[in-house]
C-alpha positions as CSV (number, residue, x, y, z in Angstrom):
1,X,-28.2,20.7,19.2
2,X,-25.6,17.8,17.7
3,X,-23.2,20.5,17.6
4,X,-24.0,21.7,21.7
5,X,-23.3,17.8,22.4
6,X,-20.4,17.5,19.9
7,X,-18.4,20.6,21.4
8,X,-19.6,19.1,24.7
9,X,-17.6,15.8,24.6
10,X,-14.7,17.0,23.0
11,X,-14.2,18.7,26.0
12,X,-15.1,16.0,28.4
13,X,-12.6,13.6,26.2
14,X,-9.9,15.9,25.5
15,X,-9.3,17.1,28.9
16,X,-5.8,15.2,28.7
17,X,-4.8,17.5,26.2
18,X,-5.8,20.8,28.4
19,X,-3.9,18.9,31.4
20,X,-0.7,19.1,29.5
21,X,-1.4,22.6,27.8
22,X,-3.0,24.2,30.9
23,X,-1.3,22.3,33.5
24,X,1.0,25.0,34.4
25,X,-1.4,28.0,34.1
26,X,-3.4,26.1,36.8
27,X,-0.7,25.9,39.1
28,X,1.0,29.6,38.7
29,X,-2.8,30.6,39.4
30,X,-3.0,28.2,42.1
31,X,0.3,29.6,44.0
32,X,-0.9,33.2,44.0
33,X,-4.1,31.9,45.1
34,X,-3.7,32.9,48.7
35,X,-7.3,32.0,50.3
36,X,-10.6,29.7,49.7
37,X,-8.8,27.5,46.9
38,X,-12.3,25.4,46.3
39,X,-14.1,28.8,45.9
40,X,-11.6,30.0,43.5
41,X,-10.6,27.2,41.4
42,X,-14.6,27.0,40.5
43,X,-14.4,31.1,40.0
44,X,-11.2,31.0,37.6
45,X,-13.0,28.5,35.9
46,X,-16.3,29.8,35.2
47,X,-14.0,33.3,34.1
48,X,-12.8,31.1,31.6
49,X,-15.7,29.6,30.4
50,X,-17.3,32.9,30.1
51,X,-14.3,33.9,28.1
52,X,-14.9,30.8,25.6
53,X,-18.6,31.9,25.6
54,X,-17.7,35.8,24.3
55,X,-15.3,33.8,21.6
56,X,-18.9,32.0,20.6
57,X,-20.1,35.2,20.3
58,X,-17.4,36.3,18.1
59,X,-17.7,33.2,16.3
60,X,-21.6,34.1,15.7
61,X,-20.6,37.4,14.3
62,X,-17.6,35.8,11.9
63,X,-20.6,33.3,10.4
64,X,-23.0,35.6,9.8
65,X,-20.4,37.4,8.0
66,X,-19.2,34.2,5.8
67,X,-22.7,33.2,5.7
68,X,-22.8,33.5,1.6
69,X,-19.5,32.2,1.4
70,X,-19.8,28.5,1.3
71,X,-16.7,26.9,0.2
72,X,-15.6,28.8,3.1
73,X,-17.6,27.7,5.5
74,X,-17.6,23.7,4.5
75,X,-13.5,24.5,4.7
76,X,-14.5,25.3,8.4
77,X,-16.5,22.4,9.2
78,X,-13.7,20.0,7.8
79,X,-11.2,22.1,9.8
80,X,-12.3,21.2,12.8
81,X,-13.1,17.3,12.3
82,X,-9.4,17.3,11.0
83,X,-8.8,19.1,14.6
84,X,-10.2,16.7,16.3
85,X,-8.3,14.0,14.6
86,X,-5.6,15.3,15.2
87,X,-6.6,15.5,18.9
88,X,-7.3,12.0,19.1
89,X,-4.0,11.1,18.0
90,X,-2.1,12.8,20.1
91,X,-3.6,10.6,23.0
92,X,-2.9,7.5,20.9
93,X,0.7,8.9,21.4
94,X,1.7,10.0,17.7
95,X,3.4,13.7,17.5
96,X,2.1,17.2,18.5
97,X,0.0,17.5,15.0
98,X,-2.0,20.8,17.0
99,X,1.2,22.5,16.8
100,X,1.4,23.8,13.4
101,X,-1.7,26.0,14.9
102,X,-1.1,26.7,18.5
103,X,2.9,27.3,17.8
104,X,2.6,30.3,15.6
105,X,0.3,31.8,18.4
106,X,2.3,30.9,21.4
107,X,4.5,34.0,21.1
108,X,0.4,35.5,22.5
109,X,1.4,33.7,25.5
110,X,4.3,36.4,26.9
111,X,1.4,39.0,27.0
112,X,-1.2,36.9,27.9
113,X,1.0,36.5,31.1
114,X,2.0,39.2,31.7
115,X,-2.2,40.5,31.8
116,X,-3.0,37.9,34.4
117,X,-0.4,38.7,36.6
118,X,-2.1,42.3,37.5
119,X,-4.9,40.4,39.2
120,X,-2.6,38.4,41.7
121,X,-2.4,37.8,44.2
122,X,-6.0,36.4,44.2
123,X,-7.1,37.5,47.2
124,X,-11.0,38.4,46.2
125,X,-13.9,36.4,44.1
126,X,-13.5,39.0,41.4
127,X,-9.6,38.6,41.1
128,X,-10.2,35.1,40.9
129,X,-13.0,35.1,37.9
130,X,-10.8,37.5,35.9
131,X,-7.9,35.8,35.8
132,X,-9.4,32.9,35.0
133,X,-11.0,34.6,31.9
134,X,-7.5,35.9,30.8
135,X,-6.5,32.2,31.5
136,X,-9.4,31.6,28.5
137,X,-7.1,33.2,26.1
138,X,-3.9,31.2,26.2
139,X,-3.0,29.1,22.7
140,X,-4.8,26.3,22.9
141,X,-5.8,23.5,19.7
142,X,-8.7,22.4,22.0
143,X,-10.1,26.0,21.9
144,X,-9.9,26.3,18.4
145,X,-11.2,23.3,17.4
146,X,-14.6,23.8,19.4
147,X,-14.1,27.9,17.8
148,X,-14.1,25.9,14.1
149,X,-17.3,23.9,15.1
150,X,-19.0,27.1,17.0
151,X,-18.3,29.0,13.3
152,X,-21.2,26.1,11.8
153,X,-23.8,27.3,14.0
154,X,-27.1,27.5,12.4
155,X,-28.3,30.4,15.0
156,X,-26.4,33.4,16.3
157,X,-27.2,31.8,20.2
158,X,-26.1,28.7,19.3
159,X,-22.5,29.9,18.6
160,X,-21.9,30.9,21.7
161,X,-23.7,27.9,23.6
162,X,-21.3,25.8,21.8
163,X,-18.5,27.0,23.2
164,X,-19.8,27.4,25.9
165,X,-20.4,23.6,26.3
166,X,-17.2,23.2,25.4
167,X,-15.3,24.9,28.6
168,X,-18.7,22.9,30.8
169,X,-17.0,19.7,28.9
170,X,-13.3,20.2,30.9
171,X,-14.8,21.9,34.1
172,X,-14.4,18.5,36.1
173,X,-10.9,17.9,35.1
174,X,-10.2,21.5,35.6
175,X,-11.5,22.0,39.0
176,X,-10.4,18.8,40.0
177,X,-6.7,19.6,38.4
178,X,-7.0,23.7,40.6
179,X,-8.1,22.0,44.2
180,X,-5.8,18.7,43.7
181,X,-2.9,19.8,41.7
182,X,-0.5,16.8,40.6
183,X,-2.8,13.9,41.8
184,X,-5.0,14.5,39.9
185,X,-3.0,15.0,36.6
186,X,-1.1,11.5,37.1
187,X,-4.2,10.1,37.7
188,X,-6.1,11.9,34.6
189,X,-3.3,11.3,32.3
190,X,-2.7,7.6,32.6
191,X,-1.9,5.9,29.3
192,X,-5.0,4.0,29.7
193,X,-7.2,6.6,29.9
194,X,-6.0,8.7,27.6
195,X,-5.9,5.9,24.8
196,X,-9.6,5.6,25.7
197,X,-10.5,8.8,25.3
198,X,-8.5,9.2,22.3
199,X,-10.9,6.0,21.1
200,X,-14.1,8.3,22.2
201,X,-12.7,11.3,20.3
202,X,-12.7,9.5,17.1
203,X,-16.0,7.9,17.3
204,X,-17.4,11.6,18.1
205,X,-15.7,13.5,15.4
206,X,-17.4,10.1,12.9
207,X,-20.5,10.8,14.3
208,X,-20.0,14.8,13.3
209,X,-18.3,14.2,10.0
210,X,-20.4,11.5,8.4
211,X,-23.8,13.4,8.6
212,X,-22.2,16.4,6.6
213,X,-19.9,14.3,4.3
214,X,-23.6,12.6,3.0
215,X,-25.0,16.4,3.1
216,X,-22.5,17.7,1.1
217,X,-22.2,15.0,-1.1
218,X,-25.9,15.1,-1.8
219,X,-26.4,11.5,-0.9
220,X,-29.3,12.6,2.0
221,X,-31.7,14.3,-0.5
222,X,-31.2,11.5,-3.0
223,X,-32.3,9.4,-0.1
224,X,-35.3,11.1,0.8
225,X,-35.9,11.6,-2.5
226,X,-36.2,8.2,-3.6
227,X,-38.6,7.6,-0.3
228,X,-40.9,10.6,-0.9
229,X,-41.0,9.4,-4.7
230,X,-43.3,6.5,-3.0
231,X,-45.3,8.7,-0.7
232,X,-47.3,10.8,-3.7
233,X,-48.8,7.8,-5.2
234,X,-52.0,9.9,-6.4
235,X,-49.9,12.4,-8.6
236,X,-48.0,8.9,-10.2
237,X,-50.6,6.7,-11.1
238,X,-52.0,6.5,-14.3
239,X,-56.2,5.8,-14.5
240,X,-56.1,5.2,-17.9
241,X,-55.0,2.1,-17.5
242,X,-57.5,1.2,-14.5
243,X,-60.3,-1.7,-15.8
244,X,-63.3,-0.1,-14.2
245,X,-65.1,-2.5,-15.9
246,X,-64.1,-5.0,-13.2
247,X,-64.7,-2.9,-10.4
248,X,-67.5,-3.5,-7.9
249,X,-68.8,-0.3,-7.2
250,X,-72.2,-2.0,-5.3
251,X,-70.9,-1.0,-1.8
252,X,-70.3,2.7,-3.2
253,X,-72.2,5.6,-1.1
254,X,-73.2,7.7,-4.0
255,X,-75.0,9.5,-1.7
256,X,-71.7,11.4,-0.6
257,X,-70.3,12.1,-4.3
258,X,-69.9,15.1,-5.7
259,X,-70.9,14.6,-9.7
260,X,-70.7,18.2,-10.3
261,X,-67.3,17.8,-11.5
262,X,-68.0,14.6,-13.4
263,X,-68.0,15.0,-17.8
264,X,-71.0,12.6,-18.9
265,X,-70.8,13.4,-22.3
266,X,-68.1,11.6,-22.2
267,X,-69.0,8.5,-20.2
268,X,-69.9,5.1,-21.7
269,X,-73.5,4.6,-20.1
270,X,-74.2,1.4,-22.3
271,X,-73.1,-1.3,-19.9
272,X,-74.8,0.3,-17.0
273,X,-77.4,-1.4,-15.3
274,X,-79.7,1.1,-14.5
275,X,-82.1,-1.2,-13.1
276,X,-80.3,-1.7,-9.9
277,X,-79.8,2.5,-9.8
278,X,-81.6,4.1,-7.0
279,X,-82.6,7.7,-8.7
């Protein structure tokens, strides 16, 4: 579930970044859109999200496959925490970082392009959802950071639910980037705003990091460890050492004991006050 959440908000927070990346996807799209713009900027979407859900899927496959490879798969989860990073900074201003991965795969773009253009104009629900999943395939850092989280899923649905929160994480600023156009981006890309979400983006990928830097440093099972060591008290205590003798056993219900298991060849009877015994 932390993960659901975590993929969440990084798309909530890093819709600044999909502004500037899928800024002018939205508005080709939105130019050969040539009726019910509301309808189809929610339709284009959801054909994207569903494309980021079918990458969960193939994300769920690629883990199962890895799932005995383990240096492999903790070089995944640190792969997309540095992603994220990287993601934050680029609202705090610094350079591109993202491009050393979506640059090699930009030259995906021409045909990527080229595929959506055979459903335009959009002139039907249907033409609108599947260019919008096409539009799902374009080079993007967001996409692969949330694909890098998806690949840590501990279930083969939660892979695809991931991502899947992921594209419901920038459907606001999407939709509200299809039906408003450039409003909306100047409004959504203010310096302000995107410092604070940069801020938000590094407190999320702490929250997601720290957890599994104490897991995988083994600093969580020495924790519980030294808790549960106090929680079996009856298999660390030594009777030997007990002074029956100054015990008062007078309130005892001897009534309920089971002797059966008892040794009395072996019990001192001599200070026993059998007088007070009830036989």
């Amino acid at each position: 579930m932390e993960l659901i959440i975590t993929a969440f908000l990084l798309g909530l927070y890093g819709s600044g970044h999909c502004i500037s990346m899928c800024g002018p996807v939205v508005g080709i799209i939105g130019i050969n859109t040539q009726k019910n713009h509301v309808s189809s900027a929610f339709l284009t979407n959801l054909g994207r999200i569903t494309t980021y859900s079918i990458l969960g899927i193939i994300a769920a496959i690629l883990s199962i496959a890895i799932n005995d490879l383990k240096p492999l798969q903790m070089v995944m989860r640190y792969l997309a925490a540095v992603l994220m990073i990287f993601v934050a900074l680029q609202f705090f201003g610094f350079p591109k970082f993202l491009g050393f991965i979506e640059k090699p795969l930009k030259s995906l773009a021409a045909p990527i392009t080229k595929l959506s253009q055979k459903f335009f104009p959009i002139t039907t629900p249907l033409r609108a959802y599947l260019s919008g999943m096409v539009w799902g395939l374009f080079p993007c850092g967001m996409v692969y950071a949330a694909f890098a989280i998806s690949l840590n899923a501990s279930t083969f649905i939660e892979a695809p639910l991931i991502m899947f929160s992921f594209g419901v994480g920038t459907l606001a600023v999407m939709v509200s980037l299809s039906i408003f156009g450039n409003y909306a981006g100047k409004w959504l890309t203010s310096p302000k705003l995107r410092v604070a979400a940069g801020i938000l983006i590094l407190v999320m990928t702490l929250f997601y990091i720290v957890p599994m830097l104490m897991a995988d440093l083994g600093l969580k099972e020495d924790a519980h460890a030294h808790h549960g060591g106090h929680g079996d008290h009856g298999m660390m205590m030594d009777h030997g050492q007990m002074n029956h003798g100054a015990m008062d056993h007078s309130n005892m219900d001897h009534s309920n004991m089971d002797h059966s298991q008892m040794n009395h060849d072996t019990m001192d009877h001599s200070n026993m006050d059998h007088s007070q015994m009830h036989h």
